[in-house]
C-alpha positions in Angstrom: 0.0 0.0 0.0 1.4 3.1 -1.1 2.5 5.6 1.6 0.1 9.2 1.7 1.5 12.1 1.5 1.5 14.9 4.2 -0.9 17.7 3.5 0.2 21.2 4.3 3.9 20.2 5.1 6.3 22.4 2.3 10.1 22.3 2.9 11.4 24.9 0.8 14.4 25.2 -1.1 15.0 21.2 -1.6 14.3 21.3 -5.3 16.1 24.9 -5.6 19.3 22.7 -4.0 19.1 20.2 -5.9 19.5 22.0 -9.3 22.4 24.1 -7.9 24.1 20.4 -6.8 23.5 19.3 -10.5 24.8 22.3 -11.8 27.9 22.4 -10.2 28.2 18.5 -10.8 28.0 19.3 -14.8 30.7 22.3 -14.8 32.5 20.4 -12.3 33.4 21.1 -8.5 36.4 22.9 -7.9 38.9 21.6 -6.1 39.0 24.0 -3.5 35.1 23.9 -2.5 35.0 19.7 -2.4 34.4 20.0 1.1 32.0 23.1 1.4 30.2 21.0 -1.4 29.6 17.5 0.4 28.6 20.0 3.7 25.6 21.5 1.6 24.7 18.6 0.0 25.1 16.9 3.5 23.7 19.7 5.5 20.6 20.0 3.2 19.8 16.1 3.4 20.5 16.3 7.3 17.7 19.5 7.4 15.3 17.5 5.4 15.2 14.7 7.7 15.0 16.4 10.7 12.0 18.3 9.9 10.5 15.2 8.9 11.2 13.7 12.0 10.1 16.5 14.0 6.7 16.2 12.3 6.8 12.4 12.6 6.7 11.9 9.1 9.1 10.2 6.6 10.8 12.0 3.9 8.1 9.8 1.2 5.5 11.7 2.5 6.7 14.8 1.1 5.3 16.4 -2.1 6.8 14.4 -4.4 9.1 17.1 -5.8 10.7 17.4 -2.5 10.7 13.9 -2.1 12.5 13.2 -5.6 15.1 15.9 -4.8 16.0 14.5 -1.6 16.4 11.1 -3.5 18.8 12.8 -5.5 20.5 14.2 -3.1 20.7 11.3 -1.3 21.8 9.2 -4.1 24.9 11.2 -4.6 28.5 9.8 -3.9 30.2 12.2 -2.5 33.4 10.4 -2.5 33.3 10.2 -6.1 32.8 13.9 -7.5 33.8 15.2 -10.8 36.6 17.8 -9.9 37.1 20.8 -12.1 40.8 21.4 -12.2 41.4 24.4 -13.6 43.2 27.0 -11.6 41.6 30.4 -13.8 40.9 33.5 -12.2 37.0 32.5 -11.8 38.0 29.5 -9.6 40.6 31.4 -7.5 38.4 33.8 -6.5 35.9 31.6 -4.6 38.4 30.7 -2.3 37.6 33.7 0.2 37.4 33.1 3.8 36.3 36.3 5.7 37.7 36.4 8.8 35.7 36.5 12.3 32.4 36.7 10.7 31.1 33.8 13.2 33.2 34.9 16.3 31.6 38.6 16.0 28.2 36.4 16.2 29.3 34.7 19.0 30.2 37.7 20.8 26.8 39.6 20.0 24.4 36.1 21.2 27.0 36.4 24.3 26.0 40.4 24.9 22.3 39.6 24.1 22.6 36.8 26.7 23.6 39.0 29.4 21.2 41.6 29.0 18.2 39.2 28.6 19.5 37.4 31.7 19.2 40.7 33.8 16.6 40.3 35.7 16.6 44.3 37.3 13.8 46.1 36.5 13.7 50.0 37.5 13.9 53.1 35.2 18.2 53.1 35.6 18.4 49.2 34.2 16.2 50.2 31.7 18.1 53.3 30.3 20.9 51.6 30.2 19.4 48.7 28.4 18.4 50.8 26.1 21.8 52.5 25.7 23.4 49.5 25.3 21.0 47.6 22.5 21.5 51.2 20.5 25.1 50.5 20.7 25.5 47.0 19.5 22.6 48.3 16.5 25.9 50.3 15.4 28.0 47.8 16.1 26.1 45.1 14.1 25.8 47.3 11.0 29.1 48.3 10.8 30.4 44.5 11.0 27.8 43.9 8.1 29.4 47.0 5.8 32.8 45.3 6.9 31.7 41.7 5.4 30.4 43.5 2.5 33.3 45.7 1.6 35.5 42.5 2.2 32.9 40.0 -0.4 32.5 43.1 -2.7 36.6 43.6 -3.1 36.9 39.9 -3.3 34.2 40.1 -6.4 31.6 37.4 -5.0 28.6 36.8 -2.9 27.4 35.5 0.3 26.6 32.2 -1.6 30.4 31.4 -1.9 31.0 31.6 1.7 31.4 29.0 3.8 28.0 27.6 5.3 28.4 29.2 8.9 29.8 32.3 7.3 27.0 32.9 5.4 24.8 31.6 7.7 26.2 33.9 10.6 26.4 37.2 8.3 22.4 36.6 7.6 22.1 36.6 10.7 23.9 39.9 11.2 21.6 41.5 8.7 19.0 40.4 10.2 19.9 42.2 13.5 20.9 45.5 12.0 17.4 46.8 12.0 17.0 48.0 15.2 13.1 46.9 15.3 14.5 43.1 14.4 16.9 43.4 17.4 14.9 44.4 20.1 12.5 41.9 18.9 14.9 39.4 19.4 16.0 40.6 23.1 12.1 40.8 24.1 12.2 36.8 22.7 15.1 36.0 25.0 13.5 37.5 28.0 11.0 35.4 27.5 12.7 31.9 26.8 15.2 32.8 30.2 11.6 33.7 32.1 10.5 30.3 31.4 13.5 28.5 31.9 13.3 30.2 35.4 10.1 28.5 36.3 10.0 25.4 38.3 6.6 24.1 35.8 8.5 23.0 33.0 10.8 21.3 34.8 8.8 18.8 37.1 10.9 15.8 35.0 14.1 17.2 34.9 15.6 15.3 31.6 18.7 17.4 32.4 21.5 15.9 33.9 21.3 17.5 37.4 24.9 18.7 37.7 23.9 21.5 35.1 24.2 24.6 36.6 23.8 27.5 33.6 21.2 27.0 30.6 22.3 29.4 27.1 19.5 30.0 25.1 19.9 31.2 21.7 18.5 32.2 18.4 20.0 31.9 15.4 19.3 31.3 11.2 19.6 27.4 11.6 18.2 24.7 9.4 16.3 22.9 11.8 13.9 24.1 14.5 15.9 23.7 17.5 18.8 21.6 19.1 20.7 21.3 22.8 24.1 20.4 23.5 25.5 19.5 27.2 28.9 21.2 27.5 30.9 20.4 30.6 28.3 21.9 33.6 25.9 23.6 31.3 23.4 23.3 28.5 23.5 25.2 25.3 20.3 25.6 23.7 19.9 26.9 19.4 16.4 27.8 18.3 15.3 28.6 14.7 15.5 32.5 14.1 12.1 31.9 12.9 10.8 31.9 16.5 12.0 35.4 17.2 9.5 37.2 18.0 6.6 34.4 18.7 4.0 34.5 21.3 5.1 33.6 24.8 3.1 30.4 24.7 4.8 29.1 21.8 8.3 30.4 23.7 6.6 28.2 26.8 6.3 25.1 24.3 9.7 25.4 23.2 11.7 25.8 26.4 9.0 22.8 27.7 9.6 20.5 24.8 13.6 21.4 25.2 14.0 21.1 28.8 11.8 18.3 29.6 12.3 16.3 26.3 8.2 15.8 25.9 6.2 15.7 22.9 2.1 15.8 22.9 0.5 19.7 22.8 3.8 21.5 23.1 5.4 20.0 20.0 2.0 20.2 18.1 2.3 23.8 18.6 5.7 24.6 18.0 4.5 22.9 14.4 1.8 24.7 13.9 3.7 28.2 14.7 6.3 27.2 12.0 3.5 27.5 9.4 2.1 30.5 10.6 3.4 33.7 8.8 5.4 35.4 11.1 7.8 32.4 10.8 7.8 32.3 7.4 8.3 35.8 6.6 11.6 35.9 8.9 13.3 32.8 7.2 12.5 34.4 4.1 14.4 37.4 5.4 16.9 35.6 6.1 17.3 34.1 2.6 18.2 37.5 1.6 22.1 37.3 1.1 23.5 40.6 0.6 23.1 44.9 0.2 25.0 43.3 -3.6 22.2 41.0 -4.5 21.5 41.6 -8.1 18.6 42.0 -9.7 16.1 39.4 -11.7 12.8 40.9 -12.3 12.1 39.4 -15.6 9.4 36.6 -15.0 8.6 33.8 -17.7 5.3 35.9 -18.2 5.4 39.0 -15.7 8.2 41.9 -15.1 8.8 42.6 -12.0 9.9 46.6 -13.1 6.5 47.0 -14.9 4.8 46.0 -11.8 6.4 48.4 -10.0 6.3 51.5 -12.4 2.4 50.8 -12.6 1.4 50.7 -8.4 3.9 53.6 -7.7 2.4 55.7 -10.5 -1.7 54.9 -9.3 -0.7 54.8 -6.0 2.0 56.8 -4.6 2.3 59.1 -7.1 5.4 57.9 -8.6 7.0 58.9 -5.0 9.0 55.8 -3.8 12.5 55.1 -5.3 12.6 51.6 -6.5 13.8 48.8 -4.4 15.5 46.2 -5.6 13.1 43.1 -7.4 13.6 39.4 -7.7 11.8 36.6 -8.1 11.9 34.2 -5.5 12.9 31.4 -7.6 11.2 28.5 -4.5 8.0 27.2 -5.3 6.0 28.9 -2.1 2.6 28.5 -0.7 1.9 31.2 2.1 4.9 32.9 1.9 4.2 35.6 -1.5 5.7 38.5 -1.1 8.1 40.1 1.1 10.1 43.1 1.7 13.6 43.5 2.8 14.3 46.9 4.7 18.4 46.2 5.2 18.9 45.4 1.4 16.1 47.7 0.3 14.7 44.0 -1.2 11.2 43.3 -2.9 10.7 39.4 -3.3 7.8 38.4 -5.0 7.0 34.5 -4.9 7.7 32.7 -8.7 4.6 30.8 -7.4 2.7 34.5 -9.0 4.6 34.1 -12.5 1.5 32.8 -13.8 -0.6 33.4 -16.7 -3.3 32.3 -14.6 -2.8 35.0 -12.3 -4.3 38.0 -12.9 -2.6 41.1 -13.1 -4.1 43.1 -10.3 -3.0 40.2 -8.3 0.7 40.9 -8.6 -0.3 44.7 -8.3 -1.6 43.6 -4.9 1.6 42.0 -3.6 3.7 44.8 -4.8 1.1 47.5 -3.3 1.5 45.3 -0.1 4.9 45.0 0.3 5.5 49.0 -0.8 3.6 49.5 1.9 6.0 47.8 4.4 8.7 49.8 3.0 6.8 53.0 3.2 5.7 52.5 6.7 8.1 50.1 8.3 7.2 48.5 11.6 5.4 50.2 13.7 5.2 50.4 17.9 2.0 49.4 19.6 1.8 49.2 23.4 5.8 48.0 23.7 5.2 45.7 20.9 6.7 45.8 17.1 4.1 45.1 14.1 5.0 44.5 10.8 1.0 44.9 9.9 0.0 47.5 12.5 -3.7 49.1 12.4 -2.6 51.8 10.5 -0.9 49.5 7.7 -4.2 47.3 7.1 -6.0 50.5 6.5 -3.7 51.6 4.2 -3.5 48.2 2.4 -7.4 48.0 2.3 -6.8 51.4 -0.5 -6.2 49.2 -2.9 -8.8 49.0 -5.6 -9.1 45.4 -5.8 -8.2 44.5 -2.6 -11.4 42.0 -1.9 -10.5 40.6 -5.3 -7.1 40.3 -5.0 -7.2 38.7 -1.4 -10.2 35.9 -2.6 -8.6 34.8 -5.5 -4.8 34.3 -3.6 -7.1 32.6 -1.1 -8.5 30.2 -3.9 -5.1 30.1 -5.7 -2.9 29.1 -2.7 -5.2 26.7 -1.4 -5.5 24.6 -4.6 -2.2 25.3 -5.7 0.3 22.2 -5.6 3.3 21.4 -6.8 
């Protein structure tokens, strides 16, 4: 009896790695990125299987283009890889290590950790919380421009650094937006608050000699791991969850801690469909301020789109960002905007002659609007979609069209 498919689970970016392994198998691997080729092809089979496992399913229940990537990928011998051995400019210049990039990360989740862990509360704590989360803001951003002078003088992208690099300077950009960071301190606060309480902890499935817990967040493949190091524990959560509800924080540091499944893992799975989630790892997809440009579509242009919402409706006021096609098949995920790389994503899932037009006007209108606004403040609290920005987005002149047919669209959409 054949094996059913999960409904609703997506795993992006399998069949997007797949090509790019195929590609570099018919050029060739160089021979100095052997290595940092079996890690992606190893890391990427390793994330696959661990978010299968984590929704207690098995890889064959994926859509069965995920499912016939991972095969591939699976398949591969990496012992046995066709090496490119020439020794031209283009190969040289890939070998570029950037020096520090993950030791400046581990020194601002170290900084982060000390100020979430302070448990003061009166105005004198706070100012100088304050002062200091303004400082590392400056801090972060100028380590980014660093990174980026260094990739830019080397002529390459983030792409061609090594996974933890690139992983770690995402992660950087990410946190350069003041809004992001304070997000993620509030998150921390939280996860420390319940690791404080006695509830989650009624079955220790810690080794009781453990005397300090680390809690961090991070861009990560999988959803979250812990590591016993000597007398403490070191946990790594998906940057994903920065900035979700405190009883989804409650189900993590439960789940973690106590090494329980039933309710709290059922809604640490629901959360990471939900589109807060979603919209942050597709931030953190975004690689660099360099990223170039591809806004020609098989059947839509990005540019046109653009030209045609600022015109009706800002007045042909707001400078262009830059636009690309998210070239992974999405489902909830459409549209997005990048403030720190000035970044307009559209889903290729839109490229559609069966889309309608005022449907991409929509999703550009939308995320124009994010980029106009930005994130707004409400009662201590950041919002991406504030009060303000859903009676802006309900101007457009569609909107009730657009909105039921991406509802229709998405839903029967498969790939």
């Amino acid at each position: 009896m054949p094996m059913k498919r999960k409904p609703g689970l997506r795993i992006t970016g399998v069949v997007s790695a797949m090509n790019r392994v195929r590609q570099g198998l018919s050029l060739g691997i160089p021979a100095s990125e052997v290595d940092s080729f079996r890690h992606f092809v190893r890391e990427t089979i390793e994330t696959v299987e661990s978010i299968c496992y984590e929704h207690r399913i098995t890889p064959a229940q994926l859509p069965a283009p995920t499912y016939r990537a991972y095969q591939f990928l699976k398949s591969l011998h990496l012992e046995e890889l066709p090496i490119n051995q020439k020794t031209g400019a283009a190969t040289q210049r890939t070998k570029v290590r950037i020096k520090n990039v993950v030791a400046a990360c581990n020194s601002f989740q170290t900084e982060l950790n000390q100020l979430a862990n302070h448990t003061q509360s009166n105005v004198k704590s706070a100012k100088h919380e304050k002062s200091k989360v303004k400082d590392m803001v400056k801090r972060i951003q100028a380590t980014t421009v660093d990174i980026e002078s260094a990739l830019n003088k080397s002529g390459i992208s983030p792409d061609r650094l090594p996974v933890q690099s690139r992983r770690a300077y995402q992660w950087l950009i990410f946190l350069s937006e003041p809004s992001n960071l304070a997000t993620h301190l509030e998150t921390l606060k939280l996860a420390y608050q319940e690791i404080r309480k006695p509830n989650c902890r009624k079955k220790p499935a810690l080794d009781p000699r453990i005397t300090r817990i680390e809690f961090n967040l991070f861009s990560t493949p999988f959803l979250y791991r812990a590591r016993k190091d000597k007398d403490s524990y070191r946990i790594v959560v998906n940057q994903g969850f920065c900035g979700a509800p405190p009883d989804v924080i409650h189900a993590l540091v439960c789940t973690i801690l106590t090494r329980s499944k039933g309710k709290h893992l059922q809604r640490i799975r629901d959360y990471t469909n939900e589109e807060r989630f979603q919209k942050i790892s597709s931030a953190l997809s975004l690689k660099s301020p360099g990223l170039q440009e591809n806004p020609a579509g098989q059947h839509y242009d990005l540019v046109e789109i653009f030209n045609r919402v600022n015109e009706e409706y800002y007045s042909g006021d707001i400078e262009r960002p830059i636009l690309i096609w998210n070239r992974t098949i999405t489902h909830r995920k459409l549209g997005h905007y990048q403030p720190s790389t000035d970044t307009v994503m559209i889903s290729i899932t839109l490229d559609n002659p069966g889309v309608p037009s005022f449907v991409l006007d929509y999703v550009m209108y939308h995320e124009l609007l994010h980029k106009l606004i930005g994130v707004q403040e409400v009662d201590g609290r950041h919002y991406a979609h504030s009060p303000s920005f859903k009676i802006e987005e309900r101007k457009f002149r569609h909107y009730a069209e657009a909105k039921d047919f991406l509802k229709n669209y998405v839903a029967r959409f498969t790939l």
